[in-house]
N, CA, C and O of each residue as an XYZ file, in Angstrom:
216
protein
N     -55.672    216.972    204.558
C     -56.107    217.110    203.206
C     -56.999    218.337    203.091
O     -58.088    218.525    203.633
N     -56.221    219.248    202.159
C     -57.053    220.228    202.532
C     -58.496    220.332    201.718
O     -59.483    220.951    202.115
N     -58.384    219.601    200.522
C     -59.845    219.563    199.528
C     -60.843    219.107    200.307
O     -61.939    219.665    200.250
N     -60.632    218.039    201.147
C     -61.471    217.384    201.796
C     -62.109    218.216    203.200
O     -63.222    218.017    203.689
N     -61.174    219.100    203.639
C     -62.075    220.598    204.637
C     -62.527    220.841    203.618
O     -63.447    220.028    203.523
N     -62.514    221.555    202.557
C     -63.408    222.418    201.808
C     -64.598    222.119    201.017
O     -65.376    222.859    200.416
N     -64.535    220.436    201.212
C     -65.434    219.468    200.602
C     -66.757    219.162    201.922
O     -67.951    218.928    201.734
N     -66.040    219.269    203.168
C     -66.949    219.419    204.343
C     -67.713    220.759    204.619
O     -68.898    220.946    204.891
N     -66.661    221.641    204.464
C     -67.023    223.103    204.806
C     -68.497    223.179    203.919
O     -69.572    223.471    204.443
N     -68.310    222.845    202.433
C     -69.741    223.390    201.696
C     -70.318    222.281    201.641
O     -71.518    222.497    201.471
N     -70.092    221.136    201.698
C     -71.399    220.187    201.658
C     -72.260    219.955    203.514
O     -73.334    219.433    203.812
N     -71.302    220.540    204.296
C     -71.844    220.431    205.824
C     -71.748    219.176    205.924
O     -71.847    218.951    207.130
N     -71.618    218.257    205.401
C     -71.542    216.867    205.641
C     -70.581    215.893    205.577
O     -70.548    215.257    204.523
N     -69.338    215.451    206.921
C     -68.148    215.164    206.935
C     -67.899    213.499    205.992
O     -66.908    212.967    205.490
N     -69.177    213.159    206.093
C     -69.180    211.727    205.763
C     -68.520    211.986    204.104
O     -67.526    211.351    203.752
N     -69.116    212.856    203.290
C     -68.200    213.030    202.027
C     -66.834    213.581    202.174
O     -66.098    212.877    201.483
N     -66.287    214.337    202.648
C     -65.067    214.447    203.088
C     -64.089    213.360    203.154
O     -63.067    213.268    202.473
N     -64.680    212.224    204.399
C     -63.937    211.345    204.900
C     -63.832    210.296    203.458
O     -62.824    209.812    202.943
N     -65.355    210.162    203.035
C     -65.080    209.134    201.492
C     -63.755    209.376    200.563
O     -62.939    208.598    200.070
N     -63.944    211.192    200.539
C     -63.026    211.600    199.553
C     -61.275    211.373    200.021
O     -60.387    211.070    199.224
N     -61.100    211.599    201.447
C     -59.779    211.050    201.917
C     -59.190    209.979    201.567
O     -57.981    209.912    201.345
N     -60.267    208.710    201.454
C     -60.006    207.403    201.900
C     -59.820    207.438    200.094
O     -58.881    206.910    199.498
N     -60.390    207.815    199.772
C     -60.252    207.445    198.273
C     -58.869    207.696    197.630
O     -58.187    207.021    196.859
N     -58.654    209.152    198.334
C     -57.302    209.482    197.875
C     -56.509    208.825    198.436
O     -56.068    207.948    197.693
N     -55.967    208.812    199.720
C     -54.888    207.895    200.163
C     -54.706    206.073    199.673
O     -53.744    205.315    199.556
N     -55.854    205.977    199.535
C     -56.013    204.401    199.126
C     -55.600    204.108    197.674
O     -55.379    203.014    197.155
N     -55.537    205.605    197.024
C     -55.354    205.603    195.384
C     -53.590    205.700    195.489
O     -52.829    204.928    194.905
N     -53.235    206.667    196.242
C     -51.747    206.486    196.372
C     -51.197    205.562    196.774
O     -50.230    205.120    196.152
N     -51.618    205.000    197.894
C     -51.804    203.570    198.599
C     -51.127    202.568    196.907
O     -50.159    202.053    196.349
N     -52.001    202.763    196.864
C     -52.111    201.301    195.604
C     -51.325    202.063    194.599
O     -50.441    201.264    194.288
N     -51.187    202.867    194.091
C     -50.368    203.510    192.691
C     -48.837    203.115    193.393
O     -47.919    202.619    192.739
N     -48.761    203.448    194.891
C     -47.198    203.406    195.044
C     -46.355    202.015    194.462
O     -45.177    201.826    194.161
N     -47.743    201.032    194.466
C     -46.842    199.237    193.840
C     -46.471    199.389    192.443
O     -45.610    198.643    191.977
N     -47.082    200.362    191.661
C     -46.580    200.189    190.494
C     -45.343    201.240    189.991
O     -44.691    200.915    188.999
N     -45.054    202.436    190.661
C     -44.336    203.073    190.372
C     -42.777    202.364    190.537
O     -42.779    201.576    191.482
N     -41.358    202.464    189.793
C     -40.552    201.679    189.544
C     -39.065    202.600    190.860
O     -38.644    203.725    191.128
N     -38.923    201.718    191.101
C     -37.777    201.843    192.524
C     -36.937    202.477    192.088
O     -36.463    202.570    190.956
N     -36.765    202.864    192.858
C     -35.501    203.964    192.341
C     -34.667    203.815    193.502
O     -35.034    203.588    194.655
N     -32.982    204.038    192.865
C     -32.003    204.312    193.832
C     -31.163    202.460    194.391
O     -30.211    202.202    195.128
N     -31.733    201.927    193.910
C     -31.457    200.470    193.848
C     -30.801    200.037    192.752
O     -31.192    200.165    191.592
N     -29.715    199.478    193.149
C     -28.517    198.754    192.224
C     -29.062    197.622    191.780
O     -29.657    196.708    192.351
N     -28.719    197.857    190.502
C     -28.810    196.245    189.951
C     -28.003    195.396    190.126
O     -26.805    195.671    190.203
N     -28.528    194.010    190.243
C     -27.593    193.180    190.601
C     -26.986    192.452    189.447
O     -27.634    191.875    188.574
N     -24.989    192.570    189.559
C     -24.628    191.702    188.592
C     -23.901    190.895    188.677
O     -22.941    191.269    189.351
N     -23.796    189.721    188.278
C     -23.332    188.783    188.572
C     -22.104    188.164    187.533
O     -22.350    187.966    186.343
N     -21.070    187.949    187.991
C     -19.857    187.901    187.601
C     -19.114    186.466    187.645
O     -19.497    185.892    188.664
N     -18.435    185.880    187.113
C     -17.718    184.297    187.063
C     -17.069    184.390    188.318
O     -16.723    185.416    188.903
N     -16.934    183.145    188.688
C     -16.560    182.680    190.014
C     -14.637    183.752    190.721
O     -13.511    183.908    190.247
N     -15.066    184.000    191.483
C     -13.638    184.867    191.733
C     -12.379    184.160    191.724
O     -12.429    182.937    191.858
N     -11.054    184.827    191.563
C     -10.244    183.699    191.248
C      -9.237    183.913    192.446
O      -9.206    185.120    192.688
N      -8.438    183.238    193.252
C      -7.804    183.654    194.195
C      -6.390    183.253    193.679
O      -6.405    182.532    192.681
N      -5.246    183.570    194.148
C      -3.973    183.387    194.133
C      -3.183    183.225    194.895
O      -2.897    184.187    195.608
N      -2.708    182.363    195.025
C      -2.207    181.671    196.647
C      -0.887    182.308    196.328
O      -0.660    182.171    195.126
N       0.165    183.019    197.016
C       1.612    183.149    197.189
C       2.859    182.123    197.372
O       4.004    182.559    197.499
């Protein structure tokens, strides 16, 4: 993360850095449950199949 070097670099103090990581990943973390799936078929469901004996 690069904000978070540059958040160490000028505050000299890694402990805000590391807050600011955890914050971010934990925010994506958690946003990823609500974002909607993609690439997944819906499922449909159709009357019983009919077979035909010869």
């Amino acid at each position: 993360m690069y904000f978070a070097g540059v958040i160490a670099d000028m505050t000299g103090n890694i402990a805000y850095a590391a807050t600011f990581a955890v914050i971010c990943s934990s925010t994506f973390f958690l946003a990823s449950f609500f974002l909607p799936e993609t690439g997944k078929k819906e499922l449909v469901i159709t009357g019983p199949a009919s077979t035909k004996n010869a």
